[in-house]
N, C-alpha and C positions, 0 to 999 in steps of 0.2 A: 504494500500500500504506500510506502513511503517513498519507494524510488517513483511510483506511477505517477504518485500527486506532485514530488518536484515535478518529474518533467513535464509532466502537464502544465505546471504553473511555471514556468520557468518560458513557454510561451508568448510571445509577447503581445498576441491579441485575445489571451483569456486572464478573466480576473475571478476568483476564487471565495468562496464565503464558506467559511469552515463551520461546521453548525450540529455540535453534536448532541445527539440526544437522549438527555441525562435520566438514568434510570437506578434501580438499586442493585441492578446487572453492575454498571459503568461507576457508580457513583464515587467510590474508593479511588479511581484510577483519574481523575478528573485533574489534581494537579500536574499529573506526569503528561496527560493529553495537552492541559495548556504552555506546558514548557515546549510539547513537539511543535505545536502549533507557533509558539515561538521564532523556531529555528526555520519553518517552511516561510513561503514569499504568500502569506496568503493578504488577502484586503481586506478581510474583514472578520472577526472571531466573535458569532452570533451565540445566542444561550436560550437554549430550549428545554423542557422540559417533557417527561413523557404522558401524557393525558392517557391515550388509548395502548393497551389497554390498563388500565387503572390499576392492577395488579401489580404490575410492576413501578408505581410510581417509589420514588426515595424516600418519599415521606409515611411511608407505611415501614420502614425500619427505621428499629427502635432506635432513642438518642441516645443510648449509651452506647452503641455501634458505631457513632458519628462523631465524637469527642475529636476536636483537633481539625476534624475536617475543615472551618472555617478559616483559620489561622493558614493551614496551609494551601487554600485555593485562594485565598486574600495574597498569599505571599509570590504564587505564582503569576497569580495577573498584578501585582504592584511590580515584579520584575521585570516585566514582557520592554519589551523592545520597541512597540507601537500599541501602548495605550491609548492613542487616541483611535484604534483599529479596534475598539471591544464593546460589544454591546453594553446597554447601560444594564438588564436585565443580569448580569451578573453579578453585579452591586446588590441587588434584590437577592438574590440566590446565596449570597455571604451572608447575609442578614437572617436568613430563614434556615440554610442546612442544618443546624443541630437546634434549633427552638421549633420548628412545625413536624408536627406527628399528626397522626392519624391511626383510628384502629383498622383492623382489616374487616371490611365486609362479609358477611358468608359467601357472597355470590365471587366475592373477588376471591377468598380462599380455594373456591371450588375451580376458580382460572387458572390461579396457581400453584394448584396440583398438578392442571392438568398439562400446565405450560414447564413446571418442572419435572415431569414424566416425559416429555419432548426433547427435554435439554440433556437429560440425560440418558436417554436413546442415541441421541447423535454427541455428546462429547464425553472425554475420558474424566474429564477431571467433575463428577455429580454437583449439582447444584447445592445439594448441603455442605457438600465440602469446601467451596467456592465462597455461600455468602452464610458468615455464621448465626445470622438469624433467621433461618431457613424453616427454623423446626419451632420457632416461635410463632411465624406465619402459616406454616402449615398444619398446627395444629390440629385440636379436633373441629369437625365441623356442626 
């Protein structure tokens, strides 16, 4: 991905909008994203958030999972290279990663059962092993 997108953008009649979006898949990995994002020639580094499906939003894992996360995504984007290249929507998402929770719905439980029975059909590394609040949200139903 990372050779494809310099040379893509390394182009000189395309312009780039980096825009990834933030889930409790992604969420841990978020400073190390904005550091790459750094080092690429991109125009713009936009902040979105996952809506659909609902299950996997960030705010359904717990805050004691998320300690430090703000400090070190505040530390990435005050670093960056082209601050003025950064949606403001990240400012908001500093502000919120470890103070906005949510419980899990049943219906959203029953999603992500069935979306971490998915995940670990196709990858090695099982979804509990991955995100360690796994078995807090998959509870019973």
């Amino acid at each position: 991905i990372d050779k494809n997108f310099r040379k893509l953008s390394n182009t000189s009649n395309v312009r780039a909008t980096l825009t990834p979006c933030i889930s409790q898949l992604n969420l841990h990995g978020i400073p190390d994203f904005i550091q790459w994002a750094d080092s690429t020639e991109h125009n713009w580094l936009a902040h979105n958030d996952v809506i659909y499906p609902s299950c996997l939003s960030y705010e359904l894992i717990p805050l004691k999972y998320r300690k430090g996360l703000k400090g070190k995504i505040y530390n990435a984007l005050k670093n960056t290279n082209r601050p003025k290249r950064i949606s403001p929507g990240w400012f908001r998402f500093i502000d919120q990663v470890e103070s906005t929770e949510r419980e899990i719905t049943k219906e959203e439980r029953i999603n992500l059962r069935k979306l971490s029975d998915l995940w670990n059909y196709n990858n090695n590394i099982k979804y509990n092993d991955f995100c360690p609040w796994a078995n807090e949200l998959l509870g019973a139903i």
